[in-house]
N, C-alpha and C positions, 0 to 999 in steps of 0.2 A: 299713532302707531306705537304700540307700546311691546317691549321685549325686552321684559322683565326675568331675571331666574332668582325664584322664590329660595330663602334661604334653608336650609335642610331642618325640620321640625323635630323634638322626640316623640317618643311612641305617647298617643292618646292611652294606652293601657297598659299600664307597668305593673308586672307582674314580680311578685316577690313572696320567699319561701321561710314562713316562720321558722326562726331559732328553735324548735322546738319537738324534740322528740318523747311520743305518751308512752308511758309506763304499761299500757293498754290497749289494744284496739279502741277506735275513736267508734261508736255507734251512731248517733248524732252532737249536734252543734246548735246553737242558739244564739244571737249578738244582737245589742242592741243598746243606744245609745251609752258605750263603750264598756257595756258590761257582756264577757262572755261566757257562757257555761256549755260545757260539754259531758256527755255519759260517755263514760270510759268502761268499756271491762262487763261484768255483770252487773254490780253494784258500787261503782264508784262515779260520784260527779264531781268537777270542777272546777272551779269559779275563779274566773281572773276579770280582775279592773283593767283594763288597758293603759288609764292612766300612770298605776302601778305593776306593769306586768312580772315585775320580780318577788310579787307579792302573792300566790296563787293560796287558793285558798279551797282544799280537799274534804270531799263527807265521803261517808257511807251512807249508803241510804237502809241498809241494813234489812235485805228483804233474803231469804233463806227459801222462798221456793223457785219455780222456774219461768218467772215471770221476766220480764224482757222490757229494756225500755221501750217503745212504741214511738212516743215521740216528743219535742220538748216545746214551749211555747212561752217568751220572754215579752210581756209588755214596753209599750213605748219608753217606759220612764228606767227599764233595767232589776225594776225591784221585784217582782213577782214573779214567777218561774213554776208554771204547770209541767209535771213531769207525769205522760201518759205512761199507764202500763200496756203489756200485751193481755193481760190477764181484766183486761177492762175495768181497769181501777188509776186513781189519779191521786198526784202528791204534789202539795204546795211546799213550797221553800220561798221566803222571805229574804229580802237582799243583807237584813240586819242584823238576822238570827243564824245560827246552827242546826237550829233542829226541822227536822222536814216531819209535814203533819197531812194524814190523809185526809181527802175529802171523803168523808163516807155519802152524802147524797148523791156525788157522782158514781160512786159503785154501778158497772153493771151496764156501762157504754163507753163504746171506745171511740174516744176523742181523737175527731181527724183538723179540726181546723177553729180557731179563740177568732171572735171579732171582737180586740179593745175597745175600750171607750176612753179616745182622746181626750176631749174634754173634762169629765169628773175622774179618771186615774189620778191619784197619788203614789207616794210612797206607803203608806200602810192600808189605802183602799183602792181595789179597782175601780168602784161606781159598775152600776150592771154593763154587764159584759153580757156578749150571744156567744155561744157552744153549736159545733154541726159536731154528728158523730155519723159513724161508719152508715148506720141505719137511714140515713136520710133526715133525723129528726134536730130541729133547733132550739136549745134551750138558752132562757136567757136565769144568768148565776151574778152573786157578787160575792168577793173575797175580801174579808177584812184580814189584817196581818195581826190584830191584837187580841188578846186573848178570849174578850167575852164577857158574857154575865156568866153568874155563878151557876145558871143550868144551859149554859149553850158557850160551850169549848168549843164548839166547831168552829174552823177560819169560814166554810162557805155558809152564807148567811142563806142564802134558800137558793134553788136551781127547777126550774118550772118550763114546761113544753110551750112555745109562742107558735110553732109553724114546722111542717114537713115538709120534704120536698119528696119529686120521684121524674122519674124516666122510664120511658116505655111501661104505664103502668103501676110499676116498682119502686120500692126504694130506693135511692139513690145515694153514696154517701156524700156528706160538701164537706168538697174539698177545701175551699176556702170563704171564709167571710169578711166583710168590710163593713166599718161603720164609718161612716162619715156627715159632717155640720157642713150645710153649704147657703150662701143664700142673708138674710137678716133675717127670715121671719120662722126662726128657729127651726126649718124643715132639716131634717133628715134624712141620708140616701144610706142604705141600707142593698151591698150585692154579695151575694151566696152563688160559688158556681156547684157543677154536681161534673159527670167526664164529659159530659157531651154538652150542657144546658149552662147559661147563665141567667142567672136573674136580679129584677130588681126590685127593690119596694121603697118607696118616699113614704112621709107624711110630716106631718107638724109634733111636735111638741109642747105645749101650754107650758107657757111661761114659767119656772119654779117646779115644774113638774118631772123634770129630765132626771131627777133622781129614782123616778115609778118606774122606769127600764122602757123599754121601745115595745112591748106588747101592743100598744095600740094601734104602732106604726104599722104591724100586720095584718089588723083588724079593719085598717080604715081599706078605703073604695080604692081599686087597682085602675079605676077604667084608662085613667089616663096614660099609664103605662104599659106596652106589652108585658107579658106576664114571665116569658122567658125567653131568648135567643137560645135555637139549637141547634148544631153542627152532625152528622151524620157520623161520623168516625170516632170511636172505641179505644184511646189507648190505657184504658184499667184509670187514668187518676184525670188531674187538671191542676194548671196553676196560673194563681192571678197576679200581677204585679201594679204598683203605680210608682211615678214619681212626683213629688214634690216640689219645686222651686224653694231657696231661700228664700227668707221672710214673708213666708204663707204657710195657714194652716193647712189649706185644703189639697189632694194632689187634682194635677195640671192635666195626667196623662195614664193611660191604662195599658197595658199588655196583658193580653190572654191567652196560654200552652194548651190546645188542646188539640184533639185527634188528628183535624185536617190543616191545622198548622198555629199561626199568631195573628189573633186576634187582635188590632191596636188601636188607639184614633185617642181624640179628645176627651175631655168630662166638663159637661158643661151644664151646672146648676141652676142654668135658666129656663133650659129649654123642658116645655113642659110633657112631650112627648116622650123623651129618652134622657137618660142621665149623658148616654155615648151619641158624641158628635165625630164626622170627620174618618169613621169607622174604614177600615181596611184589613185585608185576608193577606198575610202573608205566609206563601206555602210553603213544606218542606221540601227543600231541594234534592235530590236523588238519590244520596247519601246519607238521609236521614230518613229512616224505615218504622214507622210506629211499631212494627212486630219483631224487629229485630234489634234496629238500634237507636230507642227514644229518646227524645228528648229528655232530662232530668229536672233541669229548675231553669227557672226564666229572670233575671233580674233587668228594669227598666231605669234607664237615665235620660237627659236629656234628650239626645238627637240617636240613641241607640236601647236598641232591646240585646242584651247577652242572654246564649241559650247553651245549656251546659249536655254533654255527651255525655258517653264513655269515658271518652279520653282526649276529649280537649273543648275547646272553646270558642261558640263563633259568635263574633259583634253583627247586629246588622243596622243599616243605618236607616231609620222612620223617615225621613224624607224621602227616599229614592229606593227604598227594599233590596237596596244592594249591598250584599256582604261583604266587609271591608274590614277584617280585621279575623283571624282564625288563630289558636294558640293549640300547639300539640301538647301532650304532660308526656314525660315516659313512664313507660310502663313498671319500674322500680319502686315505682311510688303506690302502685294499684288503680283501681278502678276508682273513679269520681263520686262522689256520693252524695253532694248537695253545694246548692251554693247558696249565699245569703246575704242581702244586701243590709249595712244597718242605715237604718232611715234619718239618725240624729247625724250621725259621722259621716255616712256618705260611703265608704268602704264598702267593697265588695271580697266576700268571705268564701273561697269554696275548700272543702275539706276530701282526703280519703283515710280510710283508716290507722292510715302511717303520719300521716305530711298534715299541714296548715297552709294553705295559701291566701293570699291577701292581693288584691287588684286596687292601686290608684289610681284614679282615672283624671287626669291632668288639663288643660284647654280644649275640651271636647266641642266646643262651637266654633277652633280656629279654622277649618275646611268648608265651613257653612256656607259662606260665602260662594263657596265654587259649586253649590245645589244649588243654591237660591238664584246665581245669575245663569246658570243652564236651563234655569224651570222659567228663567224672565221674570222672576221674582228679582227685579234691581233695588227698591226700597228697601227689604227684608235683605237683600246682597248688603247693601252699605249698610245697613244698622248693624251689622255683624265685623265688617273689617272700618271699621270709623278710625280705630287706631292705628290700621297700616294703611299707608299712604301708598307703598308698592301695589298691594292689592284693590286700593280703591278707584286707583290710575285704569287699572284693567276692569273693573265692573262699569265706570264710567263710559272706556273705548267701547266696550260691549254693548252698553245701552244707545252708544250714540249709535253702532252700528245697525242694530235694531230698528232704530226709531228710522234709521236714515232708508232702509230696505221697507219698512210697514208703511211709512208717510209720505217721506217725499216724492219716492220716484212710482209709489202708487198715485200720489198727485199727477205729476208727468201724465200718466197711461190714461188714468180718468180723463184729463182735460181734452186726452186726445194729440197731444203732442209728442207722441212718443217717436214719431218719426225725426221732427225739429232735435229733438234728445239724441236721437241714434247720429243723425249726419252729425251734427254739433261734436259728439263724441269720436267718431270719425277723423272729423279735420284735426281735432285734438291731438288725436294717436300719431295721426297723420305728421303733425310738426313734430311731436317727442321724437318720432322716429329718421326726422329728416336726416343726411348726411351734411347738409350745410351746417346745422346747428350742435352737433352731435359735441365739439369739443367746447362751444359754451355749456349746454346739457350736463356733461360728463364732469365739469370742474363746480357747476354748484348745484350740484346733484341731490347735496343733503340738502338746501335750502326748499327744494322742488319735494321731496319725502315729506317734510314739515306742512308745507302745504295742501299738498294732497291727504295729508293724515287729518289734518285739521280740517278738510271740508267733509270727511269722510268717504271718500271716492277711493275707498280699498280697489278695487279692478283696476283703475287707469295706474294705479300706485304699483301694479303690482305688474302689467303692463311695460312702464316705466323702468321698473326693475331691469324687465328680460333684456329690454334696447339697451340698458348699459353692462349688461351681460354681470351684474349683481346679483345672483343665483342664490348668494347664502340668505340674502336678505330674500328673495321669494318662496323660499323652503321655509325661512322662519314665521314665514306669513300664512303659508297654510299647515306648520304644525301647529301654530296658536289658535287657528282656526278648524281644528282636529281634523282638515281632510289630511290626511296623513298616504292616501293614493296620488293625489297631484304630487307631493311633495316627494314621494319617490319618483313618480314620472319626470320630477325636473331632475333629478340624481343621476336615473339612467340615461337620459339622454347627453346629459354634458359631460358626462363618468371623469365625474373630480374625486380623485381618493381624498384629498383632505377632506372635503366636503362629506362625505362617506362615514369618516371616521366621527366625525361631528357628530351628526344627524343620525347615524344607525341606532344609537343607545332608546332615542323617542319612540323612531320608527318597529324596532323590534317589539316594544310593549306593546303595538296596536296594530300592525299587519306582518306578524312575524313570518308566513310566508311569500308571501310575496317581499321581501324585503331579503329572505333567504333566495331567494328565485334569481333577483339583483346581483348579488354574491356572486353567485357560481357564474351569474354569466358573464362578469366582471373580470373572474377566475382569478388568472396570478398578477393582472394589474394592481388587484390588493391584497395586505400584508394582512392576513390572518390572523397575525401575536396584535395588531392594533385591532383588531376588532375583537377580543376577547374581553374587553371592560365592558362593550356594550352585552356580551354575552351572560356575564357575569352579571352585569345588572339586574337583567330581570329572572337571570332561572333560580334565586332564589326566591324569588315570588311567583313566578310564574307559573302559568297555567299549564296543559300537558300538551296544547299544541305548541306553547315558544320551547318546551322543552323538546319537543320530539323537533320540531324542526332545527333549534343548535346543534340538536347530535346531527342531524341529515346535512347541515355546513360542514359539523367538524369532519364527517366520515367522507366530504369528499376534498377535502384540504388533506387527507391523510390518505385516499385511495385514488384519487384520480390526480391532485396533484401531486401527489409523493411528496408533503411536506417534511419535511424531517426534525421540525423545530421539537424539540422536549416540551417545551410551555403547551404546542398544542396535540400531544400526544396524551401529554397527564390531564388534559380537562377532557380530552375524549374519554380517557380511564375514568373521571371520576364520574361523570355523566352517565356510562355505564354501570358502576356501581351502585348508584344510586337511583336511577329511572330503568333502566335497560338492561337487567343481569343477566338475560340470557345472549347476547350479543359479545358482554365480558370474557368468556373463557375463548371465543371465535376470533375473537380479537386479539388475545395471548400469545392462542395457537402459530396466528397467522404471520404474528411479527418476528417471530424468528427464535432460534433457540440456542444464539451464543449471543453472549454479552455484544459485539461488533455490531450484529445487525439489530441492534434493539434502541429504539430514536426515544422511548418512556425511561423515566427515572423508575429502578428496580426496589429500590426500598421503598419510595411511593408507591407503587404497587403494590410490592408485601402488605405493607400499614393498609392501605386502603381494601386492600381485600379482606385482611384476617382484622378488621372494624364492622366490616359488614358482613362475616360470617362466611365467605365464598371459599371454603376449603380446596375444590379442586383448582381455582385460580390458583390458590395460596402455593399448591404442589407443585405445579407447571412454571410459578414464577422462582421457586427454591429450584426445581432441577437445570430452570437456567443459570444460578445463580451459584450450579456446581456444589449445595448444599444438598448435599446427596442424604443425609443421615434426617436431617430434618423434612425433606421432603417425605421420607418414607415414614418416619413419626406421626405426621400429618395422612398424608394418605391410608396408612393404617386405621382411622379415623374416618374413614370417608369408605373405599374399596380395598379390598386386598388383591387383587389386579392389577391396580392403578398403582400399589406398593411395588409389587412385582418388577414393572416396568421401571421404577425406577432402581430396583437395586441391580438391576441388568447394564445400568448405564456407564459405572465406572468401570469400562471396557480394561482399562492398563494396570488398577490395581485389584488384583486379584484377595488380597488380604480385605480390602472395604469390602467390594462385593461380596465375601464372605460374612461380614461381621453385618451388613445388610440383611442378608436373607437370614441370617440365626435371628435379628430384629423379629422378620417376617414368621418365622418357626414359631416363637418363644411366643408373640399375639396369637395364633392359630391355634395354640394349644392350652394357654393361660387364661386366652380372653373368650375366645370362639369354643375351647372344648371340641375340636374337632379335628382326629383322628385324621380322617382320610385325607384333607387339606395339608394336614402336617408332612405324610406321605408323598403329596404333589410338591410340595417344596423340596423333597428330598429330587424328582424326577425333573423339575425346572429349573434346579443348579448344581452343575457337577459337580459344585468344590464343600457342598455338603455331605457324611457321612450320617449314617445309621448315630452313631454314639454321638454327635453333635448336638442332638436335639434330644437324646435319650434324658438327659438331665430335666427337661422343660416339663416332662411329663409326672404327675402325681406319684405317690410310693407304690398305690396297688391298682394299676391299672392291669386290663388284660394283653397279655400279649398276642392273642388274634389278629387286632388291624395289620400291625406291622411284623409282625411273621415273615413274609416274605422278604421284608426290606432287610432285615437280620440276617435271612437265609442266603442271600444275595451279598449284602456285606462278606459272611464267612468268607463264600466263594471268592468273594474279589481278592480277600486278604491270602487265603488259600496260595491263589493264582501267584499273586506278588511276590508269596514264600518261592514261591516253584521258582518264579522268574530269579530270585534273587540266588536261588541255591544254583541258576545253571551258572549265571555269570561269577559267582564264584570258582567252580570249575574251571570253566575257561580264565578265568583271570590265574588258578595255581597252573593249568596248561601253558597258558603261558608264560609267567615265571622259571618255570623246566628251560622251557625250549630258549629263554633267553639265559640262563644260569649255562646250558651246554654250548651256547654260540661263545659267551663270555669264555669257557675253558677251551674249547677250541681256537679262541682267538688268541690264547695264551703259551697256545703251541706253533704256532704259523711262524715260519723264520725265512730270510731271503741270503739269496748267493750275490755276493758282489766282487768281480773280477777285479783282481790287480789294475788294472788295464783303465777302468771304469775312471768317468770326469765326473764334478762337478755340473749339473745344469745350468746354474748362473752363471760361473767363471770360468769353464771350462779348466780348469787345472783335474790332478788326478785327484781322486776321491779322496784317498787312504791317506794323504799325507795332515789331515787334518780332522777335530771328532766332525761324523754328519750323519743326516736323517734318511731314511731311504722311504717312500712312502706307497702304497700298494701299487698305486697307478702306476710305480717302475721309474716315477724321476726321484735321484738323489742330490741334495744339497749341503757343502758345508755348515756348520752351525753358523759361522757368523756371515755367508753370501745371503742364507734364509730370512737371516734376523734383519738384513738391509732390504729385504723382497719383501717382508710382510711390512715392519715398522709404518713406512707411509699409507699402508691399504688403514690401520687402524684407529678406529675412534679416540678421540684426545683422552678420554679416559681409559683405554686399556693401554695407550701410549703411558701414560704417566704411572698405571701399575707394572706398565713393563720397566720401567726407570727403577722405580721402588723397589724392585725385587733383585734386579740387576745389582744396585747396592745390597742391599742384604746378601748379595752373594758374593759377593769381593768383602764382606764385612768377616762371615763364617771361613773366607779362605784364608784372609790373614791369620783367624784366633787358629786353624789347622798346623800353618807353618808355625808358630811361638811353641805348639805341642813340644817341638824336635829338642828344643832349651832344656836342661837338666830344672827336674823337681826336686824340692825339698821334702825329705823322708815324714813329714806330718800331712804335705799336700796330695798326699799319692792317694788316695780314697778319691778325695772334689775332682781331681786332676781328670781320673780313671771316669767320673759322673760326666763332668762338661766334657770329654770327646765323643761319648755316646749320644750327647742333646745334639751336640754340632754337626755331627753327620747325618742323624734321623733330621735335624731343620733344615742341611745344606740340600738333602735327596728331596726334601717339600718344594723346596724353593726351586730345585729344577724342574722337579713336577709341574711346580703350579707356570713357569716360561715355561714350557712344553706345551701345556695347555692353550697356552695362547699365539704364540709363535707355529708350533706344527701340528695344530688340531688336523689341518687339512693341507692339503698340495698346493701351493703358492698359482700353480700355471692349470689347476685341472680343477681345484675348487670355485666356492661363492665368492672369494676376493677377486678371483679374474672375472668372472660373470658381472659384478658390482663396477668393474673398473672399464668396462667396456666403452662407456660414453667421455671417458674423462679422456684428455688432450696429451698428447704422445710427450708434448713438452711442457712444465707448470708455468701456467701465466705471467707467473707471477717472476720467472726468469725468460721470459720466451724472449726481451728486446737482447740481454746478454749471449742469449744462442743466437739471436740471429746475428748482431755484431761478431761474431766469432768466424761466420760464414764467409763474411765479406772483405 
C-alpha cells in the first residue's frame, strides 16, 4: 500500500524573454546550431553567434527596389544562409564572409522549402541539396562558399529539375523537404509534403556516388512505397517536424501540421512498406479553427509535439494526445509569427516582431512513468523512473495490482472455485469485524495493513479500514486508485471536516461538482476560509467547469450563508473579474452602498476592477468610497448619466455638488460638443447658472441653443433686483418706525407720589436714588442691586464688581477736585473733570444695563428662577436649625 506525496516538480517548459530589443521589425528568424540570423526592416540582416551574443554582427543587403524578404533558410552546420526574395530571387551569405552574393540560376522561383544534405554539408560546401518552390517543382542545387574558377563566380554550382509534385491535378507548392541516411546499405529516405499530401521516396545510392545528388533516388521504382498520404482539409501551407535522440544521426520521430490536424508516429528505416510506423491523427481541438485561427509552426520533442497560435502555445503530449501544457503571450508583444526549434542545441525559438523568446525544455521524460503505468506499460513505467525509488514503489504496487486482478482471482473463477473464494472471504470479513476481537484488531492494526498490502487483497484492506473506522486511510485508497466518487462517498457519509479539508484540494481537480454538491450540503458545519487553498489550487488551472462551480460555492457561502469573512468576499470578487464580468457590477450593487455594510476589501476591489478594465464597477466602488470627484472623472468615460448620478450624491455639500456638475458641463461641451446636453445640465442642477458654463464654450459659437437659458437667467436676475429693492424698502420702513418709537420713548415720564414704597423693603421711595420701571414696580438702587446680583451669571457678577470699583475709583478723583489748584494746573485740572464725568455717567450706564435692563419680579430673571428652591442648599441645615 503505497501513499506516496510526489515532491512538487519545475515546469518541463521554461519560458524566457530575450534581453533584446530590434532596432526594426523582426520579418523572419533562422537558428541553427547556435548560429542565428534574423531580417530586420527592409534590408537589414543580423547575425549573432549565441556563443558570443554580445558580439552581433549587422549587413545590409543593399537591395533599392521593393522586394521583401520571403524567407530565410540556415543549414545544419550554421554556415550557409539562403535568403529568399518576394521578387523570386535568392541570396547567399556565407558564415565567414560579409558580402552576400546572388544566385542567378535560382532567378525566377520562389523558394518555399531547402532539404540539406546532412552527410556531405560543410562549412564552405553544401554537397547537393533539393529546392521545393511555390510551383510545385523540386530542384536539386549545390553552393560552394568559394570563389570559383576564373569563368564561373557563381557560388551555385548548377540547380536542375529532379521531380514535381501536384494536388488535385495542380501544382502544389512543398512546403517542406527532408533528406535523410537511414539503414547500412546507403538507402536514402527522401519526404516532400505539399497542404494536403505527404510524400515519400527511398532508394540506394552506389557507393562514392553520393556526391551525383539524389536524382536517381527519383528515377528509381516507387512500387514499394505508396506514392503519397493525403488529408482532405486546405489550410493554405503544412509543416513537418522531426526529432532526434542524442547520439544519432537519424530522427526517431515525425510530426506533421496540416489541415485536419497532427499527423505523428514513428520512422522506421526498415520497414519496407512505409518510412512511417506507429502513425496517429491528432485533431484540433475546438479552439483551434483552420479558417480563422491556425495553427503557425509545429516543433517535435521527445514525448511532446508544440503547436504555435496566435497567441500562445499548446504542448501535447504523443503518448496519451492529451494537452498538458498551454502558454498565453500578451498582447504587448503582438502576434506570434514563427517558432523554431534548432536541432544541434535543442532550443526552442519563437519570435514576434517586437520580442525574442526562448523555451528550455528541462526533464521532459520525468511524468512518463505515470502514461506508461496507466497504459500497463510497467517495463517501459520502470525504465523511466529507475532513479526514483518513491515512483518505482507505486509502478510496482500498480503491476502487482494488476497482475493480482488478470491472474489470480481469474484463476479462482476458471477453476471454478469461486464460491470456496467468496465463503472463505466471508468468514474472513466475518472475524475482522467481530466485537470480541475488535481491540486486539484495533492495537495491531498497522501490522494487519502490511499484510494485506503485501498479499495484494486491496478490498479486504480496505474493508478492514471501514471496521476500525480509519476513513483517512480508505479515501487515500480510492484517490490513488482515481475513483475519486467512492472517496467522496466516504466524506459525506462520515462528514469529518478535517477530513474534508484534507481531501477536497484532489477531489476538486476530478469531480468538482459533485464535490461542490458535498459543500453545500455540509453547509456551515465547514469553514469556507479553510477550503479556499483547495479552491485556489486548481482555478488556476482549471478548467471552466471547476471554475464555474468555485464561484457556484462561493455564491452560496455569501448568499445563502451570509458569510461575512473578507477572505471570501475578495475571492468571489476576483473570480468575477476574471471568469464572470457580468455577474461583478450585480454583486457591487447588491452589497451595499456605505462602507459598514460592505464584508470585500474596497481598495481590492478598486485595483481589481480598474486592472481588468470594468469602469462602471470602478464608479460604484468610488461612490461607495465617498470619492465623489473621481467617480465622476471615471464615469465621464463610460456614461454621462451614470456621471450625473453621482454628482447628485453629495446631498450636504452644496459647494462639491457644484464643482461636480461644472465637471459634468465643461466634458459635454469640450469633449462631446454638445449644446443641448450642456443646456440639460444647466435643468438637472439648480446650483448651476447660465454664466457658469458660459466659459467652457469656444469664442464664436452661436448663441441660438442657449438663447433661452440667457433669457431666463436675465429674468431670474431681474426678479432677484425686484426682490432685493422691496426688502430694502421695508428694511428703511422700518428703521423710521423704530427711530420714532426710539424718540417717543425718550419722552415717556412717570409720577411718583410722596407716599410711594420701595417694592423690596418696603421703606418710602424718595428717601433714597431708585428706578421706577413701566410695569409700575419701584425699587431703591441698592434693595435692586441685592434682587438682581444672585439671579446673575458669574460672569456679569464679576463685571458688576469691576464696574462698581471704577465707580468709587471716579468718585474719589471728583471729591480731590474741591482742593485748591495751582495756577499752571488749571487747563489738565479743567480736561480731567470733563473725562471723569463723561466715564462716571459710562459706568452708570453700563450697571444700569445690567442691574435694571428689566423688572426684577415682572421679567426673565423671575421666569428663570421659578424652579430654584425658596431656600439655597447650600444654607437650608442653618435655616432649619434656626427654626427649632
Amino acid at each position: 500500500f503505497v501513499n506516496v506525496r510526489l515532491e512538487e516538480e519545475k515546469p518541463i517548459f521554461n519560458k524566457q524573454r530575450i534581453d533584446f530589443t530590434p532596432p526594426e521589425r523582426i520579418n523572419h528568424l533562422a537558428v541553427c546550431n547556435n548560429q542565428l540570423c534574423m531580417s530586420l526592416g527592409k534590408d537589414t540582416l543580423l547575425r549573432i553567434d549565441l556563443a558570443k551574443p554580445d558580439q552581433p554582427n549587422q549587413i545590409e543587403l543593399g537591395r533599392k527596389d521593393e522586394s521583401k524578404v520571403h524567407k530565410l533558410f540556415l543549414d545544419p552546420t550554421g554556415s550557409h544562409l539562403l535568403i529568399c526574395l518576394s521578387t523570386s530571387e535568392c541570396l547567399y551569405l556565407n558564415r565567414n564572409t560579409q558580402k552576400v552574393r546572388s544566385l542567378s540560376r535560382w532567378r525566377g522561383h520562389l523558394i518555399e522549402s531547402v532539404g540539406w544534405n546532412k552527410q556531405l554539408g560543410n562549412e564552405t560546401n553544401t554537397g547537393p541539396v533539393l529546392v521545393g518552390t511555390s510551383q510545385g517543382i523540386i530542384f536539386e542545387a549545390e553552393i560552394s562558399a568559394t570563389e570559383g574558377s576564373l569563368f564561373n563566380t557563381n557560388p551555385d554550382q548548377y540547380f536542375r529539375q529532379v521531380h514535381s509534385l501536384e494536388e488535385d491535378g495542380k501544382p502544389a507548392p512543398v512546403c517542406c523537404l527532408e533528406v535523410e541516411r537511414g539503414g547500412s546499405e546507403n538507402k536514402y529516405f527522401i519526404i516532400a509534403t505539399t497542404r494536403k499530401r505527404l510524400f515519400q521516396f527511398v532508394g540506394k545510392l552506389a557507393e562514392g556516388s553520393e556526391q551525383q545528388g539524389f536524382s536517381s533516388i527519383f528515377s528509381q521504382s516507387q512500387d514499394l512505397l505508396p506514392s503519397f498520404q493525403e488529408f482532405p482539409a486546405n489550410m493554405g501551407y503544412s509543416e513537418i517536424t522531426f526529432y532526434t535522440p542524442k547520439l544519432r544521426n537519424s530522427p526517431k520521430s515525425f510530426g506533421w501540421m496540416m489541415g485536419n490536424g497532427v499527423l505523428y508516429g514513428q520512422l522506421d528505416y526498415v520497414r519496407p512498406d512505409s518510412l512511417l510506423s506507429d502513425v496517429q491523427v491528432w485533431e484540433y481541438t475546438p479552439d483551434i479553427d483552420i479558417n480563422l485561427n491556425k495553427p503557425i509552426s509545429i516543433v517535435l520533442t521527445q514525448f511532446h509535439f508544440l503547436l504555435l497560435l496566435h497567441d500562445r502555445v499548446k504542448a501535447i503530449c504523443t503518448l496519451n494526445g492529451q494537452e498538458v501544457y498551454e502558454d498565453l503571450f500578451p498582447d504587448k508583444f503582438g502576434t506570434l509569427k514563427k517558432m523554431i526549434k534548432d536541432p544541434v542545441g535543442g532550443l526552442v525559438w519563437i519570435y514576434t516582431e517586437r520580442a525574442v523568446f526562448r523555451y528550455h525544455i528541462q526533464r521532459e521524460a520525468r511524468d512518463v512513468w505515470q502514461m506508461y503505468m496507466s497504459m500497463t506499460k510497467f517495463d517501459l513505467a520502470k525504465e523511466y523512473c529507475r532513479d526514483r525509488p518513491e515512483c518505482m514503489d507505486m509502478v510496482l504496487a500498480k503491476e502487482a495490482e494488476h497482475c493480482f486482478q488478470n491472474k489470480r482471482l481469474g484463476q479462482l473463477e476458471s477453476d471454478g472455485n469461486s464460491v470456496i473464494f467468496q465463503e472463505t472471504r466471508d468468514e474472513f470479513r466475518q472475524f475482522l469485524s467481530s466485537s470480541k476481537h475488535k481491540e486486539c484488531l484495533y492495537n495491531n492494526r498497522s501490522t494487519i495493513y502490511d499484510l494485506l498490502a503485501s498479499h495484494g487483497n486491496v478490498d479486504d484492506m480496505v474493508y478492514f479500514s471501514v471496521v476500525m473506522q480509519d476513513y483517512e486511510r480508505v479515501i487515500s485508497h480510492y484517490c490513488q486508485h482515481d475513483d475519486y466518487s467512492a472517496a467522496l462517498d466516504v466524506l459525506s457519509k462520515h462528514c469529518d471536516q478535517k477530513l474534508f479539508y484534507k481531501f477536497s484540494p484532489v477531489l476538486m481537480q476530478h469531480i468538482p461538482k459533485k464535490v461542490v454538491d458535498a459543500w453545500i450540503e455540509m453547509g456551515k458545519r465547514l469553514d469556507p476560509k479553510k477550503l479556499i487553498p483547495a479552491l485556489m489550487n486548481y482555478s488556476q488551472m482549471g478548467s471552466s467547469q471547476q471554475i464555474s462551480e468555485t464561484i457556484r460555492y462561493m455564491e452560496f457561502c455569501v448568499y445563502k450563508l451570509t458569510v461575512t469573512e473578507e477572505a471570501i468576499h475578495n475571492y468571489l470578487l476576483s473570480l468575477y473579474a476574471k471568469y464572470k464580468p457580468d455577474s461583478l457590477l450585480q454583486y457591487l450593487k447588491q452589497a451595499g452602498t456605505h462602507p459598514s455594510e460592505i464584508h470585500y476589501d474596497l481598495k481590492y476591489a478598486l485595483r481589481l476592477c480598474a486592472e481588468n478594465g470594468y469602469l462602471k464597477a470602478c464608479v460604484l466602488v468610488y461612490r461607495i468610497m465617498e470619492l465623489y470627484e473621481e467617480a465622476v472623472d471615471l464615469a465621464l468615460q463610460v456614461d454621462v448619466d451614470l456621471a450625473k448620478t453621482c454628482a447628485d450624491l453629495p446631498e450636504d455639500d452644496e459647494e462639491l455638488r457644484k464643482k461636480l456638475w461644472l465637471k459634468i458641463a465643461r466634458h459635454v461641451v469640450q469633449e462631446e460638443k454638445d449644446v443641448k446636453k450642456a443646456m440639460n445640465c444647466l435643468s438637472s442642477c439648480n446650483l448651476l447658472k447660465i454664466e457658469d458654463i458660459l466659459p467652457f464654450f469656444p469664442d464664436f459659437v452661436t448663441i441660438d441653443h442657449f438663447k433661452e437659458a440667457i433669457c431666463s437667467s436675465l429674468e431670474e436676475y431681474n426678479q432677484h433686483i425686484e426682490e432685493l429693492k422691496q426688502e430694502m424698502e421695508e428694511a428703511t420702513e422700518s428703521a423710521k418706525r423704530i427711530r420714532e418709537d426710539i424718540q417717543e420713548m425718550r419722552n415717556k415720564y412717570g409720577v411718583v407720589d410722596s407716599q410711594e414704597k420701595c417694592a423690596a423693603c418696603d421703606f418710602p421711595l424718595l428717601n433714597r436714588p431708585f428706578y421706577l420701571f413701566l410695569c409700575g414696580h419701584m425699587f431703591h438702587y441698592d434693595c435692586l442691586f441685592q434682587e438682581v446680583t444672585p439671579h446673575l451669571t458669574p460672569l456679569k457678577q464679576s463685571r458688576l464688581e469691576e464696574l462698581q470699583k471704577k465707580l468709587a475709583a471716579t468718585t474719589q478723583t471728583s471729591k480731590s477736585r474741591h482742593r485748591p489748584a495751582l495756577k499752571d494746573e488749571g487747563d489738565t485740572a479743567s480736561l480731567g473733570k470733563g473725562n471723569a464725568g463723561t466715564s462716571r455717567e459710562q459706568i452708570k450706564s453700563d450697571m444700569d444695563d445690567i442691574i435694571a435692563s428689566e423688572c426684577v419680579y415682572c421679567g426673565e430673571l423671575m421666569i428663570k428662577s421659578i424652579d430654584k428652591p425658596f431656600i439655597d442648599p447650600q444654607k437650608f441645615e442653618e435655616e432649619k436649625s434656626s427654626w427649632l
